[in-house]
C-alpha positions in Angstrom: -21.4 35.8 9.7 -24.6 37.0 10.8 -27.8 35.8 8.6 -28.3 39.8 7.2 -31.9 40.6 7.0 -32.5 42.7 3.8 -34.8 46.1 4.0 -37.0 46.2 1.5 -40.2 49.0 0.2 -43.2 48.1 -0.4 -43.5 50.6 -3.4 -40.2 51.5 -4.6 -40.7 53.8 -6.8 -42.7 57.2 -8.7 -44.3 54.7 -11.3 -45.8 52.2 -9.0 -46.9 55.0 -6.6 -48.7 56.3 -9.9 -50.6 53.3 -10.0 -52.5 54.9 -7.2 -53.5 58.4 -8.0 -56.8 59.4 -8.0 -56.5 61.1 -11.7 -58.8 59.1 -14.2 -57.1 57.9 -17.0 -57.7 59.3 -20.6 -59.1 55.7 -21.7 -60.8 55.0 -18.7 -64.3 53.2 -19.2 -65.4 54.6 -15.9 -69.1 55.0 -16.1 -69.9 58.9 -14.2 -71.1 57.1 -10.6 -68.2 55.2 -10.4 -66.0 58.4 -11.0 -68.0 59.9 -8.4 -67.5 57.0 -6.0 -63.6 57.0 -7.2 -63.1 60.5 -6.3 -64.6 60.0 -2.9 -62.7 57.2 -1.8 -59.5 59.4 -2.7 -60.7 61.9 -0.7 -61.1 59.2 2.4 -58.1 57.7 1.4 -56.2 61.5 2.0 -58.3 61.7 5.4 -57.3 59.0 6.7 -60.3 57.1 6.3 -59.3 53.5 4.9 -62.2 51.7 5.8 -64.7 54.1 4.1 -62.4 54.7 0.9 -62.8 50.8 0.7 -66.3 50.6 0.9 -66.3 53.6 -2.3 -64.1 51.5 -3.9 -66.4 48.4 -3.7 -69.1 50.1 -4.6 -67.9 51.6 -7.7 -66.6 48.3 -8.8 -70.2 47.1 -8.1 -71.7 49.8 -10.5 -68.9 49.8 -13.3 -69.1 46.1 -13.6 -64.8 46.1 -12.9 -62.4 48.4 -13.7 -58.6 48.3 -13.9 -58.0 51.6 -11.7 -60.5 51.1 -8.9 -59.3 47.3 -8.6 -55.4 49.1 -8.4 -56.9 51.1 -5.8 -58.6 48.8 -3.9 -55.5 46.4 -3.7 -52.8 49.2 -2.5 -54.9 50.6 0.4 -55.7 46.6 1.1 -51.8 46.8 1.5 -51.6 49.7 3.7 -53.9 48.4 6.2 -51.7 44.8 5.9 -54.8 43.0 4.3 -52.1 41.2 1.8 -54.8 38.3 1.2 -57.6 40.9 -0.1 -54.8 42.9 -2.1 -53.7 39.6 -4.0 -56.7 38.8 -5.0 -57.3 42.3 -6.0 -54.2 42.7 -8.0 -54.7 39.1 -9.9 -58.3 40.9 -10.4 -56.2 43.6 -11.9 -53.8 41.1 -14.3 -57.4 39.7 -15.7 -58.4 43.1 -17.0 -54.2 43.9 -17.8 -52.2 41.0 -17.7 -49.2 42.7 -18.9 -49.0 45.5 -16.5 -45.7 44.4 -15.2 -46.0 46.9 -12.1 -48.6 45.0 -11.1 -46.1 42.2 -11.0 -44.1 44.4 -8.6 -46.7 45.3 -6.2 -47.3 41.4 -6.2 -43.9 40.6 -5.6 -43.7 43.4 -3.0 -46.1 41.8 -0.8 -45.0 38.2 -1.3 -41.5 39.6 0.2 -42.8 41.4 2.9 -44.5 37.8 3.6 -41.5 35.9 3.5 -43.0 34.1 0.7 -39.6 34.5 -1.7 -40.5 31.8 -4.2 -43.5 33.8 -5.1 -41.9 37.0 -5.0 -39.2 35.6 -7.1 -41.9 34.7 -9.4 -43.7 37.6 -9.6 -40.3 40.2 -10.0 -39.1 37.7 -12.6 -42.6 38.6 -14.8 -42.5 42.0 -14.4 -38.4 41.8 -15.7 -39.6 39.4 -18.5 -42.5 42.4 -19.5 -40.5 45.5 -19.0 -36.9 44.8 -18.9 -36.0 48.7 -19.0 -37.0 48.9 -15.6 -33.4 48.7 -13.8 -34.8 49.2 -10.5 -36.4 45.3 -10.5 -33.0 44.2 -10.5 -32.6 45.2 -6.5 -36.0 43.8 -6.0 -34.8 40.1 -7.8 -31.5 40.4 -5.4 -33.2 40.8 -2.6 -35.2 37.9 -2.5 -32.5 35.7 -4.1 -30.6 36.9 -1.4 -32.9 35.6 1.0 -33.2 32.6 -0.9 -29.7 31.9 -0.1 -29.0 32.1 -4.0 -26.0 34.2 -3.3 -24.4 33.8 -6.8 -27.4 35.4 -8.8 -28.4 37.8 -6.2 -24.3 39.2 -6.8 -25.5 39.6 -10.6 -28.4 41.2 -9.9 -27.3 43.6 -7.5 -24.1 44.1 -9.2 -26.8 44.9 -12.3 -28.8 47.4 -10.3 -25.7 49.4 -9.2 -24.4 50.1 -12.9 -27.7 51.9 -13.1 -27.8 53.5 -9.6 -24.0 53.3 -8.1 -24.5 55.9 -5.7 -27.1 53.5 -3.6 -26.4 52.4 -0.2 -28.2 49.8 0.7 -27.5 47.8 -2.7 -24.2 48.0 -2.3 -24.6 46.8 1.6 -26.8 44.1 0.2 -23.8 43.5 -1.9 -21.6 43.5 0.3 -23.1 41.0 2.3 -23.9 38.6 -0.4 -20.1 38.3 -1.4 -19.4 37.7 2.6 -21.7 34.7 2.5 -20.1 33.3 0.1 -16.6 33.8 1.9 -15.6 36.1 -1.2 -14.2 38.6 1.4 -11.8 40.5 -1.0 -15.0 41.8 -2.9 -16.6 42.3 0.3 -14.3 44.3 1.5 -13.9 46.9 -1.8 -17.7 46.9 -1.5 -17.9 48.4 2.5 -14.6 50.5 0.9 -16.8 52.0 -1.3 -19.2 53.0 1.4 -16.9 54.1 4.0 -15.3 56.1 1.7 -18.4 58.0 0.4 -19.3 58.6 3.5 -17.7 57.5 6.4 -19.6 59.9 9.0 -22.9 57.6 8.1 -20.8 54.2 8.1 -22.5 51.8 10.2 -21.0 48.5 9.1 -17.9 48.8 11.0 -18.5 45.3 12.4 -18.7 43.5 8.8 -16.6 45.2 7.5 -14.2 44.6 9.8 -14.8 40.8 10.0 -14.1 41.2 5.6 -11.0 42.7 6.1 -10.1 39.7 9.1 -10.6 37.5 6.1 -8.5 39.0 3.6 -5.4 38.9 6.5 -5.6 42.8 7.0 -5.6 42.7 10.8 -4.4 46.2 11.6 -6.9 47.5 9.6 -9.8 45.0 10.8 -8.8 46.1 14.6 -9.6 49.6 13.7 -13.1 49.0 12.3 -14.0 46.0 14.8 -12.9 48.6 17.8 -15.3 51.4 15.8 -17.8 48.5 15.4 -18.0 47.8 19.4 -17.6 51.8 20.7 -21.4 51.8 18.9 -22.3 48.8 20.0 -21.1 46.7 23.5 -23.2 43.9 22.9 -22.0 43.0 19.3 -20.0 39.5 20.5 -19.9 39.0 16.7 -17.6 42.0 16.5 -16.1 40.8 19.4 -15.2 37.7 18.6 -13.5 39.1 15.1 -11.6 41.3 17.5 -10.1 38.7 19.3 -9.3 37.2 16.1 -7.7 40.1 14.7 -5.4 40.8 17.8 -4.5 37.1 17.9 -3.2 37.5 14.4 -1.3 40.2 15.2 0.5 38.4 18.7 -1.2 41.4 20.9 -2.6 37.5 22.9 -3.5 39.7 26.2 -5.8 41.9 24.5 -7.3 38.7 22.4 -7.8 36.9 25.8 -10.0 39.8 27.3 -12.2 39.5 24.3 -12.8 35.9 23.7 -13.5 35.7 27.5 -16.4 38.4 27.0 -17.9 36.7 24.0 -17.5 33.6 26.0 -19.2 35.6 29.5 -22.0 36.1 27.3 -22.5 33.7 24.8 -21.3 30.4 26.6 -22.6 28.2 24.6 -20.6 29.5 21.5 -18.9 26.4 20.9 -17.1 27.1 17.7 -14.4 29.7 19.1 -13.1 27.3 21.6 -10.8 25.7 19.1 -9.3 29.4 18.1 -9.4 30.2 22.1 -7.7 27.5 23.1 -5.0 27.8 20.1 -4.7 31.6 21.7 -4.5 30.1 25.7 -1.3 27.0 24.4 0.3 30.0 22.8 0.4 31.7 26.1 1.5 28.7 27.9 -2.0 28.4 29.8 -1.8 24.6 28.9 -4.2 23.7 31.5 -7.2 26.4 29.9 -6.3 25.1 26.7 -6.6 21.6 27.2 -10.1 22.3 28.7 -11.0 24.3 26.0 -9.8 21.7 23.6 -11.8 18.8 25.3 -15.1 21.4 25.5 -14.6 22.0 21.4 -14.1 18.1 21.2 -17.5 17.4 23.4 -19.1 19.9 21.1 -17.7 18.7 17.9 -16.8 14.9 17.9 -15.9 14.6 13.9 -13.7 17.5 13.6 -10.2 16.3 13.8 -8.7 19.4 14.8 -10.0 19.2 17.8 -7.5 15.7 18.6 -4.8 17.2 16.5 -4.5 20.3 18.9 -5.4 18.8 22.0 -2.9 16.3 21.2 0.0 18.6 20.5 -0.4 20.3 23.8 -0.3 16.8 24.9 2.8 16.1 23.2 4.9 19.4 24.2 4.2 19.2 27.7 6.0 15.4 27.2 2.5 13.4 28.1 3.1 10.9 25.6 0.5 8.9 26.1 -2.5 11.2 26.0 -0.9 12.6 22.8 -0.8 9.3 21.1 -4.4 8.6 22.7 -5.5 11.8 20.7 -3.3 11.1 17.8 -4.6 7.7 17.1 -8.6 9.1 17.1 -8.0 11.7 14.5 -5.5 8.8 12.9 -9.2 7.2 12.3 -10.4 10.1 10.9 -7.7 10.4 8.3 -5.7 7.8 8.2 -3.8 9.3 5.1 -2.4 12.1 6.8 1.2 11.9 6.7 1.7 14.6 9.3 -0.7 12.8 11.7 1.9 9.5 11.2 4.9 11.2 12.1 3.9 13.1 14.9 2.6 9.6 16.8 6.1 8.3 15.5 7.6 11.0 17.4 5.5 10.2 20.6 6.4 6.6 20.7 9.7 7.2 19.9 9.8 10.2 22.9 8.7 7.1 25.4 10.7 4.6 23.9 8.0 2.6 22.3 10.6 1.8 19.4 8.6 -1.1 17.7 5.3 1.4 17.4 7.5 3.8 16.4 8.8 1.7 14.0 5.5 0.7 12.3 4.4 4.2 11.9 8.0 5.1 10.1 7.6 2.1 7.9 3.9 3.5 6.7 5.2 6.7 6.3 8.3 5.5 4.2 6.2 3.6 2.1 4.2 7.1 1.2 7.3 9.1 1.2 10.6 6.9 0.5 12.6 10.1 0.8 12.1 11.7 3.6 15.4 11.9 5.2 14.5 12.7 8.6 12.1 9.9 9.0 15.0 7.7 7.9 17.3 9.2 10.4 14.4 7.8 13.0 13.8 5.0 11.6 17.6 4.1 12.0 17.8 5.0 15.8 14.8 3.0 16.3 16.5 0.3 15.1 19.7 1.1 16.9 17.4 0.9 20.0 15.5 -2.3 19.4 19.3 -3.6 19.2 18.5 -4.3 15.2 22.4 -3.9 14.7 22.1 -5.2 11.1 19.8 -3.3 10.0 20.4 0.0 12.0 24.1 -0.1 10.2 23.0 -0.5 6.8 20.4 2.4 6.9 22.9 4.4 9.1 25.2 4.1 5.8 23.1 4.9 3.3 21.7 8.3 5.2 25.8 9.1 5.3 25.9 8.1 1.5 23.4 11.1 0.6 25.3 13.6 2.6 28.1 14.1 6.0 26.3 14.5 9.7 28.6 14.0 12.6 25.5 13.1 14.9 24.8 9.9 12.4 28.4 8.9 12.1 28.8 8.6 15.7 25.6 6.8 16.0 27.0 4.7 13.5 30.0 4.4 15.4 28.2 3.0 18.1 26.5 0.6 16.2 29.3 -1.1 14.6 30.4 -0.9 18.0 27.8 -2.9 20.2 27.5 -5.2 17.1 31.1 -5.8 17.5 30.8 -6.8 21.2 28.0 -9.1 20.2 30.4 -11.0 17.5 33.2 -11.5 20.4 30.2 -12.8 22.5 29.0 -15.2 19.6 32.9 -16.1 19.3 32.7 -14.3 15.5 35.6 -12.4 16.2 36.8 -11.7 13.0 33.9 -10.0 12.0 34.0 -8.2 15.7 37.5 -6.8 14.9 36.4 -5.7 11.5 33.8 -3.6 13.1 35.7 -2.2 15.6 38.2 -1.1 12.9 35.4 0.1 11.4 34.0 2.6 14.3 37.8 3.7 14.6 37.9 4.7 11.0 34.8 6.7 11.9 36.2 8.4 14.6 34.5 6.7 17.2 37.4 7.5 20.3 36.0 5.3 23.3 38.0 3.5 25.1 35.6 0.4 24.8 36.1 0.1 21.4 39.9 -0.2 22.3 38.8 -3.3 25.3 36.3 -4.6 22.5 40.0 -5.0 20.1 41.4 -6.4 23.7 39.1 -8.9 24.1 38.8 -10.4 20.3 42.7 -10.6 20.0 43.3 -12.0 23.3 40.4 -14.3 22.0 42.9 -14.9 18.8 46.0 -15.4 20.7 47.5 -12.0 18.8 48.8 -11.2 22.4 50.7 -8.4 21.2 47.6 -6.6 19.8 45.7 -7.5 22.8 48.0 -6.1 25.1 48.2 -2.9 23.0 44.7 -2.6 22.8 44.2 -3.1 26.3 46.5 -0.1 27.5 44.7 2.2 24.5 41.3 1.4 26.7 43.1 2.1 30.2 44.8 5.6 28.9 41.2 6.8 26.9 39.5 5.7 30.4 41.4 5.1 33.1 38.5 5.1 35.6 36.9 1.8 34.3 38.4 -0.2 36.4 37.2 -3.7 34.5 39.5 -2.5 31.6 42.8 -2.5 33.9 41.5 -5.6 36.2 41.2 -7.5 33.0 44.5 -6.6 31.6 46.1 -7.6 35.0 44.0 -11.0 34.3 45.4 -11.2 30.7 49.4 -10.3 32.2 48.3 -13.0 34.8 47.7 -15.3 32.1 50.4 -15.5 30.2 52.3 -17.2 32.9 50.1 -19.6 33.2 49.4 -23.0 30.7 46.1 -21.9 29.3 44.7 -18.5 28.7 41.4 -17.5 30.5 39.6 -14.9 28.1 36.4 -14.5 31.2 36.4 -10.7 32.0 36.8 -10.6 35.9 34.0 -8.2 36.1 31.4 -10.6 34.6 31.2 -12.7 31.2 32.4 -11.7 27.6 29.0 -11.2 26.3 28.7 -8.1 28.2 28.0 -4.9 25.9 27.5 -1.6 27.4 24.0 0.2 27.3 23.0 3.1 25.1 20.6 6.5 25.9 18.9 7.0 22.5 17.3 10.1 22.0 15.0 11.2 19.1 15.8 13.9 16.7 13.4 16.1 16.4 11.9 16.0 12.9 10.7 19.7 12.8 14.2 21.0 13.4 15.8 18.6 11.4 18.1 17.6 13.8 19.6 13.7 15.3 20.4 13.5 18.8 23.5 11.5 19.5 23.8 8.3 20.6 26.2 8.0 23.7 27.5 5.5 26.6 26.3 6.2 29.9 27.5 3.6 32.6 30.6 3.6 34.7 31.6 0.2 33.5 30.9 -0.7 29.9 28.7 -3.6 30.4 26.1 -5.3 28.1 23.7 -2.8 26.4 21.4 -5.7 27.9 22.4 -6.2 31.4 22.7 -2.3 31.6 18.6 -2.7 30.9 18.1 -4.9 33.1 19.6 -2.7 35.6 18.2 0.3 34.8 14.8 -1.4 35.3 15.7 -2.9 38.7 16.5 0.5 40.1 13.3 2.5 38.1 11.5 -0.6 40.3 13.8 0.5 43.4 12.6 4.1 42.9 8.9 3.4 42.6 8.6 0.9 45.7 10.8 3.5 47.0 8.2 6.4 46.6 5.7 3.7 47.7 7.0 2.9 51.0 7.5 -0.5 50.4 11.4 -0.4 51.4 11.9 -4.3 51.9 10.9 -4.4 48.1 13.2 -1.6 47.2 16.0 -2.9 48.3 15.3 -6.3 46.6 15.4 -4.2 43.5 18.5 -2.7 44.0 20.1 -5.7 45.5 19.3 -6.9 42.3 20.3 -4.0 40.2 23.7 -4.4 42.1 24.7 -8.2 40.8 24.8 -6.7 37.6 26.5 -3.5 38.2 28.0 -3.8 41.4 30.3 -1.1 41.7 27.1 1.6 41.3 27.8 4.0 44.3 24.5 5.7 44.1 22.3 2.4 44.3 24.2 1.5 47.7 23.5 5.1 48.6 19.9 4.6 48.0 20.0 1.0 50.0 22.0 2.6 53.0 18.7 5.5 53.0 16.2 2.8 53.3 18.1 1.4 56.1 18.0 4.7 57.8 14.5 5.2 57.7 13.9 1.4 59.1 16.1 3.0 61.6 19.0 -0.2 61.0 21.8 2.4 61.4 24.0 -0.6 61.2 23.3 -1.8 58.0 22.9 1.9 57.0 26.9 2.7 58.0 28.1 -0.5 55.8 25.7 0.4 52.4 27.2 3.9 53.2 31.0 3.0 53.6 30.6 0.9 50.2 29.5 3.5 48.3 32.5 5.1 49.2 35.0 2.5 48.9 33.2 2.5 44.9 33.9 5.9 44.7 36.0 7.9 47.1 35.0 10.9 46.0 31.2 10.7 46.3 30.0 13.4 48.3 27.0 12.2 49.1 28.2 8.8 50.5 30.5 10.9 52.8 28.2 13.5 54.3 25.1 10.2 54.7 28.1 8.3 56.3 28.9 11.3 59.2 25.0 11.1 60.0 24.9 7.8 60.1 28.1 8.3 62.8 26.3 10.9 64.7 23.4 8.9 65.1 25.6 6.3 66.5 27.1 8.7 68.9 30.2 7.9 67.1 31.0 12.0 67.0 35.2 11.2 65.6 33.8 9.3 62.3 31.3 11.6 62.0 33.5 14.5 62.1 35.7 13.2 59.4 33.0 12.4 56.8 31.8 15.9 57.4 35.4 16.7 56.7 36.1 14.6 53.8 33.0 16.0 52.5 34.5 19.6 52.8 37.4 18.9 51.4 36.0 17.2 48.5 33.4 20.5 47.5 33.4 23.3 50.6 30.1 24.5 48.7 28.2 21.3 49.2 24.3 21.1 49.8 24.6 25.5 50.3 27.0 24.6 53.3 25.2 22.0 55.1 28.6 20.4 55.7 29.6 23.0 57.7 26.8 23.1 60.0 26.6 19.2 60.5 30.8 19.2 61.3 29.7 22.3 63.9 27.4 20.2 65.4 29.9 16.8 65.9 32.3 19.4 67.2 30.3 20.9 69.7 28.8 18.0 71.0 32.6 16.7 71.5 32.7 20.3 73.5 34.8 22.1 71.2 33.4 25.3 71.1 35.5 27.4 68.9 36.1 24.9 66.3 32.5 24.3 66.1 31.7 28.5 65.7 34.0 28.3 63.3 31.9 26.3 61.1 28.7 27.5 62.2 30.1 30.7 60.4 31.1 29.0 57.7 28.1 27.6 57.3 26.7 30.9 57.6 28.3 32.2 54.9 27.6 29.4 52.3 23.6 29.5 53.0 21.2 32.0 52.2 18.0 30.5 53.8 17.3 33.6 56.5 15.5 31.2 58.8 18.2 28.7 59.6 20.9 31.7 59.2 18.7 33.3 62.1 18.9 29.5 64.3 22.5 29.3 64.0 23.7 32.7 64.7 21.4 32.5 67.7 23.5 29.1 68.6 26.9 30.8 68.2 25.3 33.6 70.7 24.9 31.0 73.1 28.4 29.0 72.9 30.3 32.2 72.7 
């Protein structure tokens, strides 16, 4: 709000301006030379003549020894010529002779305003009130200088005291009005500029306050028509602007609020304290990039004000930067470190990257403030599920399902009980790894590892007959993990035999497989399930392990360092071996480093691993082709086809057409380049290869 500069009369009214006539009171003491001088300096006074009516007025003060009137005189034309020093002195001559003329007080008062001096005038308004407290109209003048004495709280009495006397006047009730807006009382300030618009609203001119009031009290429709009136009068009113952008960002019209906080901020750059609202305004409109420079700009500009990291950091967060988030987080974390919102939302980015044992921490301090929040629980339970903290996860698990049913949380139970079981057969416990198993069942947990797990801890047992049922359970649920059937064969194997081998023959028993946890999100109240990924259930551990070696793989990858690459998915490979997409990524490096050889074999194992894998096929026929080898090539591209004719938008086509022509079958080879055609909608390469079937027909 704009520091409002109060108008203000120097003589407000008939009764001081009667101070000054040039009539001689009844009981004046005036000697007849005097009076003569008197009437003459009136008559200078009327012509305009200031300096000569003062030099009467001296000189009948000199021959009546001092008199009330001409000292009265003296001081108010002292006034008008802005000689405030002489007409003090004057006055306080005056208050000698009549120390309880309170209008004298006035006139005193009046000139310490105009001065600036508001302490004094203060002073001086306060007499006169204390001498003649039937004069109403004092009340404005005692506002007005409280008012610029930011005393806001009497200066609302006083004026409020003025206006039951005179409520029809303006400037008052402006003054008012203003005083209730500085101190952020904008309902009143509002009925007040009401109250005026109202009585006159061809006159209004506070359009721009009173819009900003009614910004304040959440009426934005309204506010927008006043702040719009406010800037038709006046362009340059970035105060008005500002509100406007306000008001329009309230009410979702965001284009309209962008065009005026980028005016306000064309020509008041240095306005610091809208960025925060602006840059609010630009992450609402998905201009992430303005807003975290706006953000960052506000955080320059205001270093203690943790909004500033809070908003910054939840851009951060939803555009899935974890780190700078938490980096943000953590600062206003310093600045409040009882905010309980502040905790969970870090707890949320750690958990996003998979920092489980920060998560953790944070879930623990905010558990300790708020044991029952359920959905911090719910975290806190995958978190353990994720740091492998079986026990633990389990129990909390149960007691979440204790206070009410969730399908999510019972399969991430399930899952639990069922890694913990795999780490009991491992241990050799396998009577509590059976009882867990049983456990997951009950809970409808329907993988078919939990039916190997029951395989491998009665085969353990020598209940051969529950083993061998639990064995073909796995193999029907998921009869493309092959270690399930290989392992029964062993087991079949070994009961013709003198002692029982319970060794998997896809690696050792203390292999679990590995679990994708994914946090719930707290504001939605929702878990995210915990599932299996991997083609062969392996150890949740040894599934890590690979998963690291190939994120390694990837980055030397990116890197160019390809000898290193294919360390890490040579690597990746002992523990999974039978992961067609990490031979297909070994058999690319090869190509590059132009080995076509070793390229061919990676390729022809990641087919062997999975027959159907596209990809293997159609990087197999181009590994052919570069050979020269134009049948092999042809049938990978052909195998390709037949596993998915709409594969890579038909590029299976074109590359058969090509190993066909090149063998000099021409009409086999147009009959793919159509085909290809007709799969592929870049215009470009349509254009090459119609102009190729141009030339071979």
């Amino acid at each position: 709000m704009r520091y409002r500069t109060i108008r203000k009369q120097l003589l407000t009214t008939i009764l001081i301006s009667a101070l000054t006539m040039c009539a001689i009171p009844v009981n004046s003491a005036m000697t007849g030379e005097a009076d003569t001088l008197y009437q003459e300096a009136c008559t200078a006074e009327h012509q305009q003549d200031l300096k000569g009516a003062i030099e009467k007025l001296e000189k009948a003060i000199e021959v009546s020894g001092g008199d009330s009137m001409l000292y009265t005189k003296l001081a108010g034309i002292y006034t008008e010529i802005d000689e405030f020093d002489k007409a003090l002195d004057a006055y306080n001559k005056v208050l000698k002779l009549k120390p309880d003329d309170s209008f004298v007080y006035i006139s005193i008062g009046s000139i310490y305003e105009n001065q600036g001096k508001y302490k004094e005038a203060l002073v001086a308004y306060s007499k006169a009130l204390d001498i003649f407290p039937e004069y109403k109209y004092n009340y404005f003048n005692i506002a007005n200088v409280q008012y610029q004495l930011r005393n806001y709280k009497e200066a609302i009495k006083n004026y409020n005291m003025f206006l039951d006397t005179y409520p029809q006047h303006i400037e008052s009730r402006e003054n008012l009005a203003a005083s209730y807006t500085a101190t952020k009382d904008y309902t009143n300030a509002s009925a007040q500029y009401k109250i005026i618009y109202e009585k006159n609203p061809d006159n209004f001119k506070n359009f721009a306050e009173y819009g900003i009031a009614l910004l304040n009290t959440n009426e934005s429709e309204k506010a927008v028509e006043m702040l719009e009136r406010a800037i038709e009068k006046d362009a340059e009113n970035y105060s008005a602007h500002l509100a406007l952008a306000q008001a329009y960002q309230d009410l979702g019209k965001n284009d309209l609020s962008y065009e005026q906080y980028q005016v306000v901020l064309k020509n008041v750059p240095n306005l610091n304290t809208v960025r925060l609202d602006y840059a609010d305004l630009l992450a609402t409109m998905n201009k992430n990039t303005e807003a975290i420079e706006q953000y960052n700009m506000y955080i320059k500009a205001y270093p203690n004000d943790i909004n500033g990291y809070k908003s910054i950091a939840a851009i951060y967060k939803e555009l899935g930067n974890y780190d700078k988030a938490i980096e943000n987080y953590s600062i206003a974390i310093t600045k409040d470190g009882n905010d309980i919102n502040l905790k969970k939302d870090i707890a949320n980015c750690y958990h996003n990257k998979k920092d489980y044992a920060n998560a953790l921490k944070y879930y623990d301090e905010i558990l300790t403030a708020q044991p029952d929040d359920y959905d911090v629980k719910v975290n806190k339970a995958i978190a353990l599920h994720a740091l492998k903290k079986y026990d633990d996860a389990i129990t909390l698990y149960q007691n979440l399902l204790s206070t009410k049913s969730d399908k999510t949380l019972q399969n991430n139970l399930n899952d639990a009980l069922v890694s913990r079981g795999h780490e009991f057969v491992a241990s050799e416990n396998y009577g509590k790894a059976i009882e867990d198993f049983k456990s997951a069942i009950k809970g409808g947990y329907t993988d078919g590892y939990v039916y190997y797990g029951l395989a491998r801890a009665y085969r353990a047992t020598g209940n051969n007959t529950k083993a061998s049922e639990n064995y073909e359970k796995a193999i029907s649920i998921d009869p493309d993990k092959t270690v399930y059937s290989a392992e029964y064969s062993d087991f079949i194997s070994s009961l013709y035999k003198p002692k029982v081998n319970v060794q998997s023959t896809q690696g050792d028993s203390k292999d679990l497989p590995a679990i994708n946890l994914t946090l719930d999100n707290v504001e939605e109240n929702a878990v995210n399930e915990v599932k299996t990924q991997t083609n062969v259930k392996s150890t949740s551990v040894t599934m890590k392990q690979n998963e690291d070696f190939i994120l390694e793989g990837d980055k030397n990858y990116k890197s160019n360092n390809y000898d290193a690459a294919v360390k890490n998915y040579q690597d990746a490979l002992q523990l999974v071996p039978n992961d067609a997409v990490t031979l297909l990524k070994i058999g690319n490096i090869y190509k590059i480093k132009e080995d076509n050889t070793k390229a061919v074999n990676y390729y022809q194992k990641s087919i062997i691993v999975n027959p159907d894998y596209t990809d293997g096929w159609f990087n197999l026929g181009l590994a052919y082709a570069n050979e020269n080898n134009l049948i092999e090539s042809q049938k990978s591209f052909e195998k390709v086809i037949a596993l998915d004719p709409d594969y890579n938008f038909g590029y299976a086509y074109y590359a058969l057409g090509m190993a066909l022509e090149h063998q000099g079958k021409k009409p086999e080879a147009i009959k793919n380049y159509k085909l290809f055609i007709k799969h592929n909608n870049d215009k470009e390469m349509v254009n090459t290869v119609q102009t190729k079937i141009k030339q071979l027909q």
